[in-house]
C-alpha positions, 0 to 999 in steps of 0.5 A, spaced: 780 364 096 773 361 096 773 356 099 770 352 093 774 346 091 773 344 083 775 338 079 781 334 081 782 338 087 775 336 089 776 328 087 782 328 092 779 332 098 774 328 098 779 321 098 783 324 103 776 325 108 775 319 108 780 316 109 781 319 115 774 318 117 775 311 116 782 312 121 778 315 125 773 310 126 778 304 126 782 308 132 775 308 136 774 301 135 782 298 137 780 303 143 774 299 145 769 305 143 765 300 140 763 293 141 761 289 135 766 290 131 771 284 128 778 284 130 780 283 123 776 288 120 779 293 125 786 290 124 784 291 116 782 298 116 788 301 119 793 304 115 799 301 114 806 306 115 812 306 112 816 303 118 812 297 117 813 296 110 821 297 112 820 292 118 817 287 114 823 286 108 828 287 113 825 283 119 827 287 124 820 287 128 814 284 129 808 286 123 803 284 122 804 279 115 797 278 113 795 286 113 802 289 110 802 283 104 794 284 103 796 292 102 801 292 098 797 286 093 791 291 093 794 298 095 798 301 088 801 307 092 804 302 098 806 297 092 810 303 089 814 304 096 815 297 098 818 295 091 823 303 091 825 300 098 826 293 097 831 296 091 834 300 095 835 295 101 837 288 097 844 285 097 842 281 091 836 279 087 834 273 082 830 275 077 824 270 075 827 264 071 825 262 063 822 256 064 819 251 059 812 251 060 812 245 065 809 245 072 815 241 075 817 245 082 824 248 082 828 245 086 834 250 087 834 258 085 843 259 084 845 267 083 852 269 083 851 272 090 846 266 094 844 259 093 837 257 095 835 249 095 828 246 097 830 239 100 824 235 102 824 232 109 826 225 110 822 225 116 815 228 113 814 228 106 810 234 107 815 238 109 821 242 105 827 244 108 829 251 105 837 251 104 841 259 104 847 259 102 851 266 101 856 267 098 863 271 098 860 276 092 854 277 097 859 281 103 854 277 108 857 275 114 856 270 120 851 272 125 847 276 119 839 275 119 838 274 111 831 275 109 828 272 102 823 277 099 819 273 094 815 278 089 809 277 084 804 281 080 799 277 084 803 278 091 809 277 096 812 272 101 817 273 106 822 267 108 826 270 114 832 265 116 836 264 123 843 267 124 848 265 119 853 260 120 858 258 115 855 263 110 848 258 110 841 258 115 836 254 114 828 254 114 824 247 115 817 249 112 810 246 110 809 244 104 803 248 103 805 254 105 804 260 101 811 263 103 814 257 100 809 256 094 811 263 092 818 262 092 819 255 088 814 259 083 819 261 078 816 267 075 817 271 082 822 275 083 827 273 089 831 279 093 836 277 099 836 283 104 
C-alpha cells in the first residue's frame, strides 16, 4: 500500500476529515474551549445520531425538534434513514390526498385505521383543537402515547398526543403553528406511530 488515495476514495477521505474536524470543533465548543460561539451554531453543527432520529418518530425522549427536522430537510443520507425507520415503526399511514386545486384547510384526515379532525376553539379562534381517534384496525390501546408524523418533500412535523383514553387524545394547538400547518396540508403524507 502507498498511501496515495485516487479519485473517488480521495473525494470521500477528504468529507470524512472534515466532517470530523468539524465534530471536533463543535465538542470543543459545547465544553466551554472557546467563548465566541453561538450556542445555535453549536447546537447545528453536531451531528445528529440514530437514536435521536428514533426518539423523535417515537417521542420517547427529549430532542432537540429544530436540529433533527433541519438535518433531515437538508441532510439526504438522514432523510434515507428517517423515511426506513418511520416505515418500519408506523401502525398506519394517510397517504397524501387528491384534492382539487383549492387552498381551502382540511378539516379532517379518516384512514381505516385513525381519525384525525381539526376542530377550532370557541374559546380563541386562534386556536385548533387536533382530535385522534384510533380505531379497533389500528391495535392501539388505552394508555398508549400516539405520535402523528406529518412528512413533505420540503419538511417534517411531529404532533405527540397525551395517553389514549377511549381510543381518542387530543392536542390544542396554534393556529400558526408549523406542526399543525404541515399536517392539514393535504399533499403531506401522515403515519401513526
Amino acid at each position: 500500500m502507498t498511501g496515495i488515495i485516487e479519485g473517488k476514495d480521495k473525494v470521500e477521505a477528504v468529507f470524512v476529515t472534515l466532517q470530523a474536524v468539524r465534530g471536533i470543533k463543535a465538542r470543543r465548543e459545547v465544553d466551554g474551549l472557546t467563548e465566541d460561539v453561538p450556542e445555535s451554531e453549536i447546537r447545528s453543527a453536531l451531528p445528529v445520531m440514530f437514536g435521536e432520529l428514533v426518539h423523535y418518530i417515537h417521542g420517547t425522549a427529549t430532542v432537540d425538534e429544530a436540529r433533527v427536522k433541519a438535518v433531515i430537510s437538508n441532510d439526504l443520507t438522514l432523510r434515507r434513514q428517517f423515511n426506513s425507520l418511520l416505515i418500519s415503526s408506523r401502525v398506519a399511514m394517510a397517504p397524501s390526498q387528491a384534492q382539487a386545486s383549492t387552498d381551502e384547510i382540511l378539516e379532517q384526515r379518516k384512514t381505516r385505521e385513525f381519525t384525525l379532525l381539526f376542530k377550532p376553539s370557541r374559546a380563541n379562534e386562534d386556536q385548533i383543537y387536533v382530535l385522534l381517534t384510533v380505531h379497533a384496525e389500528s391495535g392501539m390501546v388505552d394508555g398508549h402515547r400516539p405520535v402523528i408524523i406529518a412528512s413533505l418533500a420540503t419538511g417534517v412535523g411531529r404532533l405527540q398526543f397525551p395517553p389514549l383514553k377511549d381510543k381518542s387524545a387530543q392536542l390544542l394547538l396554534e393556529a400558526n403553528d408549523q406542526r399543525l400547518i404541515i399536517a392539514q396540508n393535504a399533499d403531506a403524507e401522515l403515519s401513526l406511530i
